[in-house]
C-alpha positions in Angstrom: -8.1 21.1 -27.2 -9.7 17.8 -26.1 -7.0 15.6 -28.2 -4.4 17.4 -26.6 -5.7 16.8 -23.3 -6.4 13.7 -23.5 -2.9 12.9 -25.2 -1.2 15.0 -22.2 -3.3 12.8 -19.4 -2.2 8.9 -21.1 1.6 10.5 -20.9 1.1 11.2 -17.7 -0.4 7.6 -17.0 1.8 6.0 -19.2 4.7 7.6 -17.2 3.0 6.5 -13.5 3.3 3.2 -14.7 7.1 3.3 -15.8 7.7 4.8 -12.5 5.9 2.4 -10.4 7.4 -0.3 -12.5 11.0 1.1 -11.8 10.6 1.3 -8.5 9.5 -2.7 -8.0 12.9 -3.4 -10.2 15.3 -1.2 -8.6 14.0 -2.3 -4.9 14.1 -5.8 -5.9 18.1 -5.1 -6.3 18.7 -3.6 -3.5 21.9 -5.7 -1.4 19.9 -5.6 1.7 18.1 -8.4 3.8 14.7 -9.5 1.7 12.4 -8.1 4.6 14.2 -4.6 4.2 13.9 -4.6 0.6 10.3 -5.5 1.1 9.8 -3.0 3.3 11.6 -0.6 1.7 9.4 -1.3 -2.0 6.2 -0.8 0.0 6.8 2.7 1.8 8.2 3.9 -2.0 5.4 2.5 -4.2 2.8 3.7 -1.4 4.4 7.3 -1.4 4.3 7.3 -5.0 0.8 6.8 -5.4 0.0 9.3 -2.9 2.1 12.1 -5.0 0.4 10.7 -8.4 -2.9 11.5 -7.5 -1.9 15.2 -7.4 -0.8 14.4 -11.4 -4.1 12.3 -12.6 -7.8 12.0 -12.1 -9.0 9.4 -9.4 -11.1 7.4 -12.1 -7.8 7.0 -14.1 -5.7 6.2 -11.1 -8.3 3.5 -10.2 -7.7 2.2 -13.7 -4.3 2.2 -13.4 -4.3 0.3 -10.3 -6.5 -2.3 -11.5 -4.7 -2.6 -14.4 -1.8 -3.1 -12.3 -3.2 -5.8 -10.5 -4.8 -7.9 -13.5 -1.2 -7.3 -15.5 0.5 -8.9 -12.4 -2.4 -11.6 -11.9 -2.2 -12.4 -15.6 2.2 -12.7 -15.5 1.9 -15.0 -12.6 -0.7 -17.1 -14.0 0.7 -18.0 -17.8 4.3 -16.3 -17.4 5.2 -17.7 -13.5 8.6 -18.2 -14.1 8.8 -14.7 -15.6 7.1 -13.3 -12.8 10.0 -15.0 -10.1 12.6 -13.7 -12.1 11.2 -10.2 -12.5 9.9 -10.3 -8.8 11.6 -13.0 -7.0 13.7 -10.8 -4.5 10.7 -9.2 -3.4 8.4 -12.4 -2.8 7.6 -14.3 0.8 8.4 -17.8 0.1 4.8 -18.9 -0.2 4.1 -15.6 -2.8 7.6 -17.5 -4.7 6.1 -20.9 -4.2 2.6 -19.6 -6.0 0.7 -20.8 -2.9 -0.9 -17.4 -2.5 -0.9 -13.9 -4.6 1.8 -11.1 -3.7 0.7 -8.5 -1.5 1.9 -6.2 -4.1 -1.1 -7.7 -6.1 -3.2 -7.1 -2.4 -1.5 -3.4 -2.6 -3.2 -2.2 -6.0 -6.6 -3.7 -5.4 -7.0 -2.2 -1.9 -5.3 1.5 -3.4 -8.3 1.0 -5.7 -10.6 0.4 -3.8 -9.9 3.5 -1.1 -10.0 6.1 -3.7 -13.5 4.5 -5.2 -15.2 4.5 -1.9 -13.6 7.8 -0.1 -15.7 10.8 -0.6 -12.3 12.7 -0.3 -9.7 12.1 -2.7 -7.3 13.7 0.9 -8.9 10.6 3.2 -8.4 8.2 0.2 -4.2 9.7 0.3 -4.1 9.8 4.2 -5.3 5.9 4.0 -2.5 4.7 1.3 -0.1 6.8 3.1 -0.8 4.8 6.3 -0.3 1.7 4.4 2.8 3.1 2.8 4.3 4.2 6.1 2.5 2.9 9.3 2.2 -0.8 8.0 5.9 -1.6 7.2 7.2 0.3 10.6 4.8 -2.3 12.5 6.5 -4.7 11.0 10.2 -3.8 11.4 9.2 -2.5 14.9 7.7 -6.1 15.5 10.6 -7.6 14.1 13.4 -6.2 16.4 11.5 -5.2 19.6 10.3 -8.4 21.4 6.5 -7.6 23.1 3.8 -10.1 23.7 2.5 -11.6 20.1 -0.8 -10.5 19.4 -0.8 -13.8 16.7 1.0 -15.5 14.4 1.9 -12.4 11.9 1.4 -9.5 14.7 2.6 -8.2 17.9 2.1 -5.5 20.7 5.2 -3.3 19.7 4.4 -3.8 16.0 0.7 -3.1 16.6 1.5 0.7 18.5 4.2 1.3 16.3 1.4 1.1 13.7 -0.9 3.3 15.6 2.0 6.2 16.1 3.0 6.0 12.9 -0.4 6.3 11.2 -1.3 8.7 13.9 1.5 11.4 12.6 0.7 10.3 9.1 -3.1 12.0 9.7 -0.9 14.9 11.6 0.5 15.7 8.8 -1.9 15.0 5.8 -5.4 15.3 7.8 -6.0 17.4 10.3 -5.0 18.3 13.9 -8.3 16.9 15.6 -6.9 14.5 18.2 -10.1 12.5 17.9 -10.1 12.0 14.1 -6.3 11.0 14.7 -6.9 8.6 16.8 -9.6 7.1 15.1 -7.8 6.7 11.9 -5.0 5.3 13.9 -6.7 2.9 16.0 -8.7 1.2 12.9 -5.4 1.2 10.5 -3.3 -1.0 13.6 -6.5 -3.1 14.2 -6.6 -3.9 10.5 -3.0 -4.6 10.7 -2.6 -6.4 13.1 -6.0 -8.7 13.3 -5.1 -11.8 10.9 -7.7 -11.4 8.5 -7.1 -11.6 4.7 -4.5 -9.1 3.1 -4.0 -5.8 5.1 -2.8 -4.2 2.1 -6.2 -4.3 1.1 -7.6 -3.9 4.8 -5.5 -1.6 6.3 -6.4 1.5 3.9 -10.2 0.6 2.6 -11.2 0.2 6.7 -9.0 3.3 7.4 -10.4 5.3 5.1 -14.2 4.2 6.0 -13.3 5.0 9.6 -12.7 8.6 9.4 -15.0 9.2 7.0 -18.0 7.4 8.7 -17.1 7.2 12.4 -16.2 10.8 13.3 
């Protein structure tokens, strides 16, 4: 009975990683604007992760993930011009350029990290959701509605469209407490929009840690 658990749960994994794979390639493809595309691949793979972790345990999910990030490390390290041509259509110029990893890379570690320090595997999903959905509407919000910039990367409109996007996100997934909604919502635009290393990591570890320990 053990074998044949154990054989069931590395299909399972086995097939996570074929379909998180697939998505990054057909994405990548899409004939729309880079940003879009980007955008696009982020809310998908974010999604997908959340619906996963119905499928698989949360220590083999963090595996996963990991793995994920050191296979991606390791490609763009010795293989870099494989990496481009796998990933190219999805990269920021300075991700292309190898000046700095892809957020994709950022993505994994920070999914990781949430569902190892979340004492609820349903605030760890709430958290990667508001990556998955709340981070890439601040950004196409920021991109097409002009408000005062908040820096370089961030700005007003982008920065509440994070905070209502997040904010329904919790609706939905969390609970109907106004205050624990706003919480979540406020720290997941905060760690958007302040300018401090990757907000793929940020955005759901901080998120995560807010509801958990501030309410």
């Amino acid at each position: 009975m053990e074998s044949k658990t154990g054989n069931g749960l590395w299909t399972k994994a086995a097939s996570v990683t074929f379909l998180v794979v697939l998505v990054q390639v057909i994405t990548a493809n899409f004939p729309i604007g880079k940003e879009n595309r980007r955008r696009i691949q982020h809310a998908l793979t974010g999604h997908l992760m959340v619906q996963v972790s119905y499928i698989i345990p949360p220590s083999v999910a963090i595996g996963l993930c990991l793995l994920g990030a050191g296979g991606m490390y390791s490609l763009l390290k010795f293989s870099p011009d494989e990496f481009r041509r796998i990933f190219g259509e999805l990269l920021r110029k300075e991700e292309f350029e190898g000046e700095q990893l892809p957020g994709a890379f950022y993505f994994l570690l920070g999914t990781a990290s949430t569902v190892a320090v979340a004492k609820d595997i349903n605030t760890a999903r709430y958290a990667v959701e508001c990556l998955a959905i709340a981070d890439p509407l601040a950004s196409w919000v920021g991109s097409n509605i002009s408000s005062l910039k908040l820096n370089a990367n961030s700005s007003l409109s982008g920065c509440l469209a994070c905070f209502v996007g997040a904010w329904c996100v919790g609706y939905l997934m969390l609970t109907h407490d106004t205050y624990v909604l706003s919480i979540g919502a406020l720290v997941c635009s905060m760690a958007e929009a302040i300018d401090i290393g990757n907000d793929n990591f940020s955005v759901p570890v901080l998120t995560a840690l807010a509801v958990e320990n501030l309410v």
